[in-house]
N, CA, C and O of each residue as an XYZ file, in Angstrom:
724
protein
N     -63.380    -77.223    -54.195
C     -62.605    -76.051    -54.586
C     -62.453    -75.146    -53.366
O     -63.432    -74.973    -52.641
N     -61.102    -74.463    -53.050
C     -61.233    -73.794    -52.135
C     -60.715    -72.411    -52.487
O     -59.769    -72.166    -53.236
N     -61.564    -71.449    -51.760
C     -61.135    -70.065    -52.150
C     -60.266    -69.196    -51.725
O     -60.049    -69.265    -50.515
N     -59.606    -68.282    -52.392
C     -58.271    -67.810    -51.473
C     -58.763    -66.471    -51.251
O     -59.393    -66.071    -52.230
N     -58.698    -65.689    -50.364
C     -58.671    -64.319    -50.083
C     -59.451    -63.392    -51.352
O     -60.595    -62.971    -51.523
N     -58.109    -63.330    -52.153
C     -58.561    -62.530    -53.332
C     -60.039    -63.377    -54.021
O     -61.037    -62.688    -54.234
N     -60.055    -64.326    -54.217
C     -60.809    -64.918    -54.696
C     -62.181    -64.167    -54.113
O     -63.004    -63.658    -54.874
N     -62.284    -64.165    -52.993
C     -63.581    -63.895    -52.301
C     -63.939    -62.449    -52.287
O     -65.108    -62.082    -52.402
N     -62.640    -61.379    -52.104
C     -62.758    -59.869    -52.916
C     -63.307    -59.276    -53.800
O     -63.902    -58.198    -53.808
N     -62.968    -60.459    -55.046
C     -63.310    -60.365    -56.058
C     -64.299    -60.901    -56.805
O     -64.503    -60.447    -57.931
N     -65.162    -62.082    -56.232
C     -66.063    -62.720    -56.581
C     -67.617    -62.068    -56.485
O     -67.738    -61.352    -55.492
N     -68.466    -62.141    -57.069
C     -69.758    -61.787    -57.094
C     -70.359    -62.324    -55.724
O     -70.031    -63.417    -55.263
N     -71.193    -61.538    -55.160
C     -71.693    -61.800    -54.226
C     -73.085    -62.956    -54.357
O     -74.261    -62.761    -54.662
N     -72.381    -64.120    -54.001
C     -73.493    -64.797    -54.052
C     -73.426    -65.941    -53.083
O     -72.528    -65.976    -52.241
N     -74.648    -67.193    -53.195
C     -74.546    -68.728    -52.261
C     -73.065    -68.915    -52.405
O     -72.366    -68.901    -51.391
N     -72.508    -69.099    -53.656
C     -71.440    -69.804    -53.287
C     -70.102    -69.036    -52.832
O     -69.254    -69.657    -52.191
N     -69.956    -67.977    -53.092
C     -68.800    -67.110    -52.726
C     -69.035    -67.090    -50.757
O     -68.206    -67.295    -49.871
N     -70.552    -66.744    -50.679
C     -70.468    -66.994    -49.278
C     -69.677    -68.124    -48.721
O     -68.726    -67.889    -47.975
N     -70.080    -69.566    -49.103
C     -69.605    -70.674    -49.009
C     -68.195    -70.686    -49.177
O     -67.395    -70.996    -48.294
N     -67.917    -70.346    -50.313
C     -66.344    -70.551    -50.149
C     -65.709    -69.491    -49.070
O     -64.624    -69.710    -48.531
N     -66.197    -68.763    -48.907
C     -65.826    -67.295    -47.609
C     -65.441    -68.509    -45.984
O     -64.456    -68.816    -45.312
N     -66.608    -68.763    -46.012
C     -66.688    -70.035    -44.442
C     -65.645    -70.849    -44.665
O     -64.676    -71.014    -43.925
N     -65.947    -71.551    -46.104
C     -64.654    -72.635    -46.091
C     -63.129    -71.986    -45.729
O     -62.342    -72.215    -44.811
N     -63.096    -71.215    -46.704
C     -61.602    -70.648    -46.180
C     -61.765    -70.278    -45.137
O     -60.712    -70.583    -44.576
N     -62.574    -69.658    -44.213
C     -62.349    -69.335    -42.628
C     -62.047    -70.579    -41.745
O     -61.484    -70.566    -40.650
N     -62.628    -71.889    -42.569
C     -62.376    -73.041    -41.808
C     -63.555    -73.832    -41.182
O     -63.406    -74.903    -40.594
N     -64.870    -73.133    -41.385
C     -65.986    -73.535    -41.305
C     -66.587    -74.378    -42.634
O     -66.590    -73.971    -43.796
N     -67.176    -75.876    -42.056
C     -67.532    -76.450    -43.397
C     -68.869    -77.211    -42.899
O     -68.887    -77.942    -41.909
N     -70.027    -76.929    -43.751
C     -71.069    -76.969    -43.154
C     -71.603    -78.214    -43.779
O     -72.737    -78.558    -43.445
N     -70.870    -79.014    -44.733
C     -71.381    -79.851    -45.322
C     -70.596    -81.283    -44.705
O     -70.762    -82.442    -45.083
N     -69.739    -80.791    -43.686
C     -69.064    -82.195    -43.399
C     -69.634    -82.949    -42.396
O     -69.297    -84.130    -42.319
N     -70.515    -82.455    -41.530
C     -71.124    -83.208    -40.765
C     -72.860    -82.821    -40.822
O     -73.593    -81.934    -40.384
N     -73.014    -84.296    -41.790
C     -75.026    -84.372    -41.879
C     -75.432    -84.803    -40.688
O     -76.641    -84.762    -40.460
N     -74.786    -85.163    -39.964
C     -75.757    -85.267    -38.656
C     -75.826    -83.853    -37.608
O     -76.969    -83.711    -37.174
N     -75.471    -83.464    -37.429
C     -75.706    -82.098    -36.604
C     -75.429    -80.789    -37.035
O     -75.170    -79.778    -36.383
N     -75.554    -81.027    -38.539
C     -75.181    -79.683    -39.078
C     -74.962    -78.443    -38.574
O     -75.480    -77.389    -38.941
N     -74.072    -78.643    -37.611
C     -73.034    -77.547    -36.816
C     -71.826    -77.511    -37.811
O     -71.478    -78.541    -38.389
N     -71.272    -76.469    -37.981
C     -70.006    -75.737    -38.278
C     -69.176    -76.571    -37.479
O     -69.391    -77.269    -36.489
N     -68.020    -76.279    -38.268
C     -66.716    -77.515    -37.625
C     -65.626    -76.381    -37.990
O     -65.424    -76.111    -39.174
N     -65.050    -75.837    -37.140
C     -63.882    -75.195    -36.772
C     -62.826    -76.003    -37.502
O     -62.638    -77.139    -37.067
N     -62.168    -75.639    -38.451
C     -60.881    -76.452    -38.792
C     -59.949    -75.428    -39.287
O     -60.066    -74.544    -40.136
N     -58.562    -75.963    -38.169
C     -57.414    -75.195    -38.828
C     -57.198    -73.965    -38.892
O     -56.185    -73.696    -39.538
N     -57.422    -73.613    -38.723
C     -57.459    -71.637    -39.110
C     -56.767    -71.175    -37.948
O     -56.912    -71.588    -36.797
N     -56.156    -70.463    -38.276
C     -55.186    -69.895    -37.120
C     -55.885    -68.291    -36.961
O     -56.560    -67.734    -37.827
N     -55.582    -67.828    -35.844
C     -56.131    -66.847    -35.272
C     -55.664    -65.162    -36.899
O     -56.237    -64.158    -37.322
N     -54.539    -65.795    -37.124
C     -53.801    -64.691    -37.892
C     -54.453    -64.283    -39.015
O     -54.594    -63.158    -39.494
N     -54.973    -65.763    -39.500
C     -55.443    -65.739    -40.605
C     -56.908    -65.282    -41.033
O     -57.209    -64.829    -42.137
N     -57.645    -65.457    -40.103
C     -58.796    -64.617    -39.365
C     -58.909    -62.990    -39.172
O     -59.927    -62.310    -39.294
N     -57.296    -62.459    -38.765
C     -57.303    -61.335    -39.008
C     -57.356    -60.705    -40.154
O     -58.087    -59.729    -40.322
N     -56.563    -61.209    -41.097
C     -56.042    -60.914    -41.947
C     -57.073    -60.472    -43.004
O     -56.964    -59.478    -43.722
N     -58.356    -61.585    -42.991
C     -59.545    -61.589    -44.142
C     -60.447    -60.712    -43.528
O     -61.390    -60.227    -44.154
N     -60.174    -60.415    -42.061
C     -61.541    -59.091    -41.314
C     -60.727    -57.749    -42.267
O     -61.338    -57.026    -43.054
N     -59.129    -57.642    -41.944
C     -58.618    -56.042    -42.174
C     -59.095    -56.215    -43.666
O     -59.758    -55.233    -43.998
N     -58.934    -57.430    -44.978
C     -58.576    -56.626    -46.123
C     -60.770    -56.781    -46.183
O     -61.284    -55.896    -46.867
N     -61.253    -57.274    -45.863
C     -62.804    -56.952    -45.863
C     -63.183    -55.497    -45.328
O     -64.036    -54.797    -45.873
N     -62.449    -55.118    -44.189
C     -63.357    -53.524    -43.548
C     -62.415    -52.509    -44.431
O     -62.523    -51.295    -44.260
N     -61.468    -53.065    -45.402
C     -60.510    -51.788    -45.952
C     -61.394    -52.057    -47.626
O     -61.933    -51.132    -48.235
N     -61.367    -53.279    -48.041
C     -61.305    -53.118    -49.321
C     -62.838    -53.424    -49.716
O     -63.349    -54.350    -49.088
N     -63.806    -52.633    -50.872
C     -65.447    -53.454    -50.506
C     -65.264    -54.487    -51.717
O     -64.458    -54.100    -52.563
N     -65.850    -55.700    -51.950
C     -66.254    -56.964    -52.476
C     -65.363    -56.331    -53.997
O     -64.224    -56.578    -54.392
N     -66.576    -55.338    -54.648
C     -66.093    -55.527    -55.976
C     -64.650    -54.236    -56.120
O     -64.757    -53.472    -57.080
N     -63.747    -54.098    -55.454
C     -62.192    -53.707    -55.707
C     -61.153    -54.680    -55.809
O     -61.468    -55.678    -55.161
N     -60.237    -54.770    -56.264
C     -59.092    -55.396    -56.261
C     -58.336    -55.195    -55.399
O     -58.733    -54.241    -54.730
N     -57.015    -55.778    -54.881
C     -56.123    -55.211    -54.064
C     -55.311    -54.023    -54.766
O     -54.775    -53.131    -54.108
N     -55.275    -54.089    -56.038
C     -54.627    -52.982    -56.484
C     -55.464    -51.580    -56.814
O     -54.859    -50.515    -56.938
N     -56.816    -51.671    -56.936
C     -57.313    -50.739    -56.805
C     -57.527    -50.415    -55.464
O     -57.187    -49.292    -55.092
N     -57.935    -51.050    -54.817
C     -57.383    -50.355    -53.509
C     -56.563    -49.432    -52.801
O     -56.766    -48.512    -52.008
N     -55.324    -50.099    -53.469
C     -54.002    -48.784    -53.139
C     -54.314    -47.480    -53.630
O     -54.210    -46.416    -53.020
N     -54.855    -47.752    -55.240
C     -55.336    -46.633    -55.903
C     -55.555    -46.079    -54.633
O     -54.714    -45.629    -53.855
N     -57.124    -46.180    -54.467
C     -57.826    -45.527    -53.887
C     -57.562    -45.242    -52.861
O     -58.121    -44.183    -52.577
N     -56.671    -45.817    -51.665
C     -56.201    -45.326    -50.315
C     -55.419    -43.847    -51.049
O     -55.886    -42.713    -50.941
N     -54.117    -44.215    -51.807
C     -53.241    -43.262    -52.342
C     -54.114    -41.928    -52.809
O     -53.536    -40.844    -52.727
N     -55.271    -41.956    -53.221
C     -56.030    -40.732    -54.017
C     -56.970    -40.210    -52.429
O     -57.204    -39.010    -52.286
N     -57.260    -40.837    -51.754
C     -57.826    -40.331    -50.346
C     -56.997    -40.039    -49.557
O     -57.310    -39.311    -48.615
N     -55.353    -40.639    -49.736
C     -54.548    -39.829    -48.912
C     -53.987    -38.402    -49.549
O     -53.650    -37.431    -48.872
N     -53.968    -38.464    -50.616
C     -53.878    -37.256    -51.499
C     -55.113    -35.716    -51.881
O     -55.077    -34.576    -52.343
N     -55.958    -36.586    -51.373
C     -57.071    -35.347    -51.132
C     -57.155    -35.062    -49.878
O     -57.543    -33.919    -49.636
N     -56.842    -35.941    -48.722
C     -56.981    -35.573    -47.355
C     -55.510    -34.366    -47.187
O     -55.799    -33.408    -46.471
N     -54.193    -34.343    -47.698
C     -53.603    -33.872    -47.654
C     -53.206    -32.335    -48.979
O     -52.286    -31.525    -49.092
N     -54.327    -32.580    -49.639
C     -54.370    -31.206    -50.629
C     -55.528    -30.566    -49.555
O     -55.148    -29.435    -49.251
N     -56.925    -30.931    -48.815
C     -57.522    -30.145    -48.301
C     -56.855    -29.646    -46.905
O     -57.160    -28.580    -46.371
N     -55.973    -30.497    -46.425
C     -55.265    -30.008    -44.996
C     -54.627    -28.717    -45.429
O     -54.906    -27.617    -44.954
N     -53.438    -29.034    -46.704
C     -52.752    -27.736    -46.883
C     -53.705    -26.399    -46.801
O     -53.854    -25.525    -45.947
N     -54.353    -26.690    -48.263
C     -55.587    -25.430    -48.110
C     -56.256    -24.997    -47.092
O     -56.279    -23.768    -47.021
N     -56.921    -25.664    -46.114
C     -57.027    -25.324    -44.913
C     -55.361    -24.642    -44.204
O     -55.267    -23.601    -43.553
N     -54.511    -25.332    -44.474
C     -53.540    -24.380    -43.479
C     -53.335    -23.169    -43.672
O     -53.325    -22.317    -42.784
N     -53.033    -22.853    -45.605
C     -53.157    -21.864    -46.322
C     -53.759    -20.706    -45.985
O     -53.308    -19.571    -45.837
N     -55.300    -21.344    -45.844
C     -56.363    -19.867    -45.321
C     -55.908    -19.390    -44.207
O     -55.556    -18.242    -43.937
N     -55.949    -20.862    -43.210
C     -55.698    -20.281    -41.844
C     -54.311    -18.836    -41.546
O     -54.260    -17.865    -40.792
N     -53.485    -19.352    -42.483
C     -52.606    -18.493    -42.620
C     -52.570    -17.143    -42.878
O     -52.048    -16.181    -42.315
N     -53.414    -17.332    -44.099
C     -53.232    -16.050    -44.301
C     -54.670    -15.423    -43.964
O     -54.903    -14.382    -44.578
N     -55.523    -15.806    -43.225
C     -56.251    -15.078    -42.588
C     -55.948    -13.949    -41.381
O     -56.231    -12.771    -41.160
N     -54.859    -15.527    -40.446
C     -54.352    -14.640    -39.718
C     -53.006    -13.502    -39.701
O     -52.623    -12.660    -38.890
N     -52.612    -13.888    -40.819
C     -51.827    -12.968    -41.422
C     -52.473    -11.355    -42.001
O     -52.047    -10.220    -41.788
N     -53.611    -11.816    -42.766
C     -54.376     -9.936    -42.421
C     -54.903     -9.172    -41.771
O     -55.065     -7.954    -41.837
N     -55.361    -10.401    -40.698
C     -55.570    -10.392    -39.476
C     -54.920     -9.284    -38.361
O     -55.497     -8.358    -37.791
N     -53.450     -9.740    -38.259
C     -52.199     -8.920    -37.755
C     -52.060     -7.782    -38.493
O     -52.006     -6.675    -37.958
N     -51.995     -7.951    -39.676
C     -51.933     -6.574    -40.471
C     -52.542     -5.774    -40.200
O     -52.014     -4.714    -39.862
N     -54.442     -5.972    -40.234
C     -55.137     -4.678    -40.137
C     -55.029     -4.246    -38.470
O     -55.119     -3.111    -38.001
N     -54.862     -5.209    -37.928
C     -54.545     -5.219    -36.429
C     -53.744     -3.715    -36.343
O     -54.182     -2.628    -35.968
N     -51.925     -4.229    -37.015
C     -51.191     -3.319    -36.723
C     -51.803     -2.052    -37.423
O     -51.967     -1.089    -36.674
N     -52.051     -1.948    -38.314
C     -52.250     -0.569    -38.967
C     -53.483     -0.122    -38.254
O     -53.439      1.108    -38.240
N     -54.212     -0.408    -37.849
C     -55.099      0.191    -36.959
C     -54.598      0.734    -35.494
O     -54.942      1.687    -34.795
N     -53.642     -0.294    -35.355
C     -52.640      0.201    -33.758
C     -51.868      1.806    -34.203
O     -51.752      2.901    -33.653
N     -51.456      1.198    -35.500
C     -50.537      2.527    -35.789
C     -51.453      4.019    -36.084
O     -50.972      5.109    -35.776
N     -52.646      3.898    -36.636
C     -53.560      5.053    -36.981
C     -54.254      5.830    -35.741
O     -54.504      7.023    -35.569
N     -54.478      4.604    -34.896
C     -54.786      5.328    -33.325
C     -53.768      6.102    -32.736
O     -53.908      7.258    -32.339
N     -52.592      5.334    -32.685
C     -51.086      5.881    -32.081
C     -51.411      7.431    -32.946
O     -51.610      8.426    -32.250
N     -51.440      7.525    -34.105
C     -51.003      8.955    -34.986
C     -51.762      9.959    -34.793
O     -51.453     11.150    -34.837
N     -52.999      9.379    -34.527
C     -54.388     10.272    -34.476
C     -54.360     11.174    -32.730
O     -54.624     12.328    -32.393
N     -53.856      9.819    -31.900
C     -53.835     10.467    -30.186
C     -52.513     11.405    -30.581
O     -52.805     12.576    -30.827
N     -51.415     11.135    -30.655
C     -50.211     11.975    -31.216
C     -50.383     13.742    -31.764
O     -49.945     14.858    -31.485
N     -51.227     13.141    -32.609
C     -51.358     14.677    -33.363
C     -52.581     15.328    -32.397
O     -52.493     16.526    -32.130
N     -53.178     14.922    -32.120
C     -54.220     15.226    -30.972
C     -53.406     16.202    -29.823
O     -53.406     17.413    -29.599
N     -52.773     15.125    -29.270
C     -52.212     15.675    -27.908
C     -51.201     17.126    -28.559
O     -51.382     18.333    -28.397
N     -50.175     16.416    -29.287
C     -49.719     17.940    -30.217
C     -50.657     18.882    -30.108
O     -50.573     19.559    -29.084
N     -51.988     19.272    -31.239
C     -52.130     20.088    -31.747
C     -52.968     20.861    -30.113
O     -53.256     22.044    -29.935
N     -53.157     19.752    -29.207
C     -54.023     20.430    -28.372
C     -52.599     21.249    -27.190
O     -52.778     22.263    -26.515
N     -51.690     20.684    -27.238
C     -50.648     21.794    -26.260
C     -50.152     22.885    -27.229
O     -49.664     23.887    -26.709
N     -50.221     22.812    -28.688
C     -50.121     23.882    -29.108
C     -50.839     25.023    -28.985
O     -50.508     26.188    -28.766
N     -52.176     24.337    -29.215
C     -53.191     25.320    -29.330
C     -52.856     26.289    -27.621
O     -52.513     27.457    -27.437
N     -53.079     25.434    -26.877
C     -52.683     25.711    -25.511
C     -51.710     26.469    -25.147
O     -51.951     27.304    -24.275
N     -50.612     26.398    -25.607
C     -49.365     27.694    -25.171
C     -49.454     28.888    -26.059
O     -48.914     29.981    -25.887
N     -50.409     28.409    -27.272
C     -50.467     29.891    -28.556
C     -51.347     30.745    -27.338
O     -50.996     31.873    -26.991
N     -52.521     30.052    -26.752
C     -53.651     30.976    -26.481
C     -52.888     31.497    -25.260
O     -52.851     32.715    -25.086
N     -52.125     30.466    -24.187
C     -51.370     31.366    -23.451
C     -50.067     32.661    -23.690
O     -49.843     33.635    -22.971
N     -49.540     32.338    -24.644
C     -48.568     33.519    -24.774
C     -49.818     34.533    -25.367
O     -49.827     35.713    -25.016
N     -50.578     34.150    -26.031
C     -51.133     35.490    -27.154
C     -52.387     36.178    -25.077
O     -52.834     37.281    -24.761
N     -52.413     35.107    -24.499
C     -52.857     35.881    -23.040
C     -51.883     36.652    -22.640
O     -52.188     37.829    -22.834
N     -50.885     36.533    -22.187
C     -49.909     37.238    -21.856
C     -49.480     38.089    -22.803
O     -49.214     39.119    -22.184
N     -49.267     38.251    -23.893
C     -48.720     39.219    -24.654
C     -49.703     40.602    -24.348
O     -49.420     41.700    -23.868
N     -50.789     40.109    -24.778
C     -52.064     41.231    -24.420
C     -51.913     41.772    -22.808
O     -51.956     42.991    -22.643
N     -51.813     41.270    -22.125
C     -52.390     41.343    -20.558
C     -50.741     42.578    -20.740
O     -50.893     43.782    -20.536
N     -49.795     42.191    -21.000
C     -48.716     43.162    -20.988
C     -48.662     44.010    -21.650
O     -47.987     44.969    -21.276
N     -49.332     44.065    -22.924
C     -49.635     45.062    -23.833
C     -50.779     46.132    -23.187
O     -50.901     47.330    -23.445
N     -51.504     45.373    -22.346
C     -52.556     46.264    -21.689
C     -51.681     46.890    -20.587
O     -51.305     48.028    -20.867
N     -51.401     46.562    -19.772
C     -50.477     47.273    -18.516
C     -49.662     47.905    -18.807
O     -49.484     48.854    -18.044
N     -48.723     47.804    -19.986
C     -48.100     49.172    -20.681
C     -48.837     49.954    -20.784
O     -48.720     51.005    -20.155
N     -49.929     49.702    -21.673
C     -50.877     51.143    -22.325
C     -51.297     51.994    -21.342
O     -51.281     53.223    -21.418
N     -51.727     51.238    -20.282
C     -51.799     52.062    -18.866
C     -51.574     52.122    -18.092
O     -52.274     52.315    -17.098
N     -50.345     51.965    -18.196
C     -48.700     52.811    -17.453
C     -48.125     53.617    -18.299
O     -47.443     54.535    -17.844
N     -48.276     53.450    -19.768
C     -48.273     55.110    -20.914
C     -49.471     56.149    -20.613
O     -49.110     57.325    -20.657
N     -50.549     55.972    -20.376
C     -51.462     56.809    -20.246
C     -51.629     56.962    -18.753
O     -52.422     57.878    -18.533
N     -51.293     56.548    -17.932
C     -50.917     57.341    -16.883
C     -49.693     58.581    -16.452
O     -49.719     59.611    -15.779
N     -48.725     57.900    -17.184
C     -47.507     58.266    -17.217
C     -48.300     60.008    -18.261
O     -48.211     61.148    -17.804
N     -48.748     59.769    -19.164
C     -48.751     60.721    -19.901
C     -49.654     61.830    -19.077
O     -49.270     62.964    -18.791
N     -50.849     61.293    -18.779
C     -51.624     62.216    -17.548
C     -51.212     62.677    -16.441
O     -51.910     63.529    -15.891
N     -50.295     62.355    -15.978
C     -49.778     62.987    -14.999
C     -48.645     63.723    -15.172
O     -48.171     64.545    -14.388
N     -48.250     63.399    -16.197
C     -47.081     64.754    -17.678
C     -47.937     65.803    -17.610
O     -47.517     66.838    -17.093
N     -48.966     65.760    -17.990
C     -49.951     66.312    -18.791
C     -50.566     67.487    -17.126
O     -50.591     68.717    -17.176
N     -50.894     66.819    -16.111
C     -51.548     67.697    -15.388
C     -50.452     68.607    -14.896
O     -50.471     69.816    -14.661
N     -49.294     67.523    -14.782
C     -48.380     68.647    -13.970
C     -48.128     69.338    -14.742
O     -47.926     70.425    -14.201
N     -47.923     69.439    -16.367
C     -47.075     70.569    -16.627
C     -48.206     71.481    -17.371
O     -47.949     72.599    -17.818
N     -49.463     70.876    -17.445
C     -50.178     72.202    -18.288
C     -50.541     73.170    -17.596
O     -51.024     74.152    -18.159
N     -50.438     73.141    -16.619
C     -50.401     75.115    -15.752
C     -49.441     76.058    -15.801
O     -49.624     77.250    -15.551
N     -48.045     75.372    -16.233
C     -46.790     76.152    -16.203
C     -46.724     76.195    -18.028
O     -45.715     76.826    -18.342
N     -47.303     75.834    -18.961
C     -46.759     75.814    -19.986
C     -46.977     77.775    -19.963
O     -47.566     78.548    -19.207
N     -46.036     77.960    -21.390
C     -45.490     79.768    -21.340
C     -47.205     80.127    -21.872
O     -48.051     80.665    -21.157
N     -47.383     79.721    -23.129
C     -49.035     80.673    -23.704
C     -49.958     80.839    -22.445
O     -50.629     81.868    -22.521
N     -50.115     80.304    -21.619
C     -50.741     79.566    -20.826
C     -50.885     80.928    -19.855
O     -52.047     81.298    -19.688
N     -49.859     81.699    -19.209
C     -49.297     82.697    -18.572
C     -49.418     83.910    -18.954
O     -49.701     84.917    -18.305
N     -49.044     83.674    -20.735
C     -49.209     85.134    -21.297
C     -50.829     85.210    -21.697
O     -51.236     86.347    -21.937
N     -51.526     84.424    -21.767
C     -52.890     84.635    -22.114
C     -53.506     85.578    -20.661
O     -54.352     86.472    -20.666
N     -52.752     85.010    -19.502
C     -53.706     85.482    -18.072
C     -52.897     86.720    -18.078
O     -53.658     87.687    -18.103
N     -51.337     87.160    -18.063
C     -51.033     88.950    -18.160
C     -51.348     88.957    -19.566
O     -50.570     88.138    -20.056
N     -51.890     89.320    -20.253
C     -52.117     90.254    -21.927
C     -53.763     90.535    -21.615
O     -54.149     91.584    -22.132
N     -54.858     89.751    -20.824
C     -55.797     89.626    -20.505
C     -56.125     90.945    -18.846
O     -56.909     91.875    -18.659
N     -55.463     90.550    -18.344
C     -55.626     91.539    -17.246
C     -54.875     93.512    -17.677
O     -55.079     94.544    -17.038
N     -54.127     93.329    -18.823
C     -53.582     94.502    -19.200
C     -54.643     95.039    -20.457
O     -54.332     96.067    -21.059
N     -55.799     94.363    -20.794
C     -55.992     94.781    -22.084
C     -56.815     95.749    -21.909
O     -57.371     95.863    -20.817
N     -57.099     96.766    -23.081
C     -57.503     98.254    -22.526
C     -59.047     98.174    -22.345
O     -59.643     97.177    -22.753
N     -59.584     99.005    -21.858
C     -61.207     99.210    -21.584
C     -61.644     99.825    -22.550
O     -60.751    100.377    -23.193
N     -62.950    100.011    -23.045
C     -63.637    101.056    -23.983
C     -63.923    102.128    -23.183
O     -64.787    102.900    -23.598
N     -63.515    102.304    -22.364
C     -63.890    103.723    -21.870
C     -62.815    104.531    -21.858
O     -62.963    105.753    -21.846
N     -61.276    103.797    -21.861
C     -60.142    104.298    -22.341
C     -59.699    104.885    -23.478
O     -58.671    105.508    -23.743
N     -60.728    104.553    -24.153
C     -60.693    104.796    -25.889
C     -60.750    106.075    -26.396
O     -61.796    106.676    -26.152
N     -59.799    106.733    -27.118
C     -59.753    107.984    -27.273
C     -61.006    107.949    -28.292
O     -61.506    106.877    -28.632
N     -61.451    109.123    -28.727
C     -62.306    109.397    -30.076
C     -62.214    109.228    -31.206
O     -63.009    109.255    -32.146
N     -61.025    109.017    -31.079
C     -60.324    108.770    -32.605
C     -59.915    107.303    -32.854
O     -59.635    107.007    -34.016
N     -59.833    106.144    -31.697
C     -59.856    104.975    -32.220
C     -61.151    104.647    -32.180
O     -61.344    103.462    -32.450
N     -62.230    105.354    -31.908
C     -63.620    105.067    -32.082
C     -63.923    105.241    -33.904
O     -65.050    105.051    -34.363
């Protein structure tokens, strides 16, 4: 009996499945009792390949059709975990950029209003300097102005004059008749 491919896939692992495995490779160990060496027969190099690929793809107890199954369901999970992996990657780096920008933008607003509020502050305290510093140099250039109003003309004002003649004219008590006594 000789075994075909599938045959040997599918067969229980045992003496004779081994046996038929060799035979179909072309090895037959029973044809020569005198030197019970293996005898190479026939087998073409192709065919050799052929029983290594579906052996390292498919194990003993699968079919060829479960096989496909199973390639088809491992290519289908290898390609649902790739997506998901791309997925995250995505949108990791997608919030990534986000908090990125909005953090770019909150610094930008924060130096902004900064630099603002600090040249404001800065020209308030300078004009409200200057307003004063001129408000002061008026006041005293009014109060100079007024003191020197003031010295020049309070010697000439009129009471001023009549107090010194009404004072040098006023009568003595010894002038005093008896009768304004």
């Amino acid at each position: 009996m000789r075994f075909t491919a599938d045959d040997w896939l599918t067969c229980p692992v045992s003496s004779s499945a081994i046996l038929g495995f060799f035979r179909y490779m072309g090895f037959d160990f029973l044809s020569s009792a005198a030197n019970q060496s293996a005898v190479w027969q026939n087998t073409t190099q192709e065919k050799a390949f052929e029983i290594t690929r579906q052996i390292s793809v498919t194990p003993l107890w699968f079919s060829s059709s479960a096989c496909d199954i199973t390639s088809q369901l491992v290519v289908v999970v290898i390609v649902v975990v790739v997506v998901v992996v791309v997925v995250i990657v995505v949108v990791v780096v997608v919030v990534v950029a986000v908090v990125v920008v909005v953090v770019v933008v909150v610094v930008v607003v924060v130096v902004v209003v900064v630099v603002v509020v600090t040249v404001v502050v800065v020209v308030v305290v300078v004009v409200v300097v200057v307003v004063i510093t001129i408000l002061v140099v008026v006041a005293v250039m009014v109060c100079l102005v007024v003191a020197a109003v003031f010295v020049i003309i309070w010697p000439f004002r009129p009471s001023c004059k009549n107090h010194v003649t009404t004072l040098s004219h006023r009568p003595t008590i010894t002038s005093l008749s008896p009768l304004q006594s």
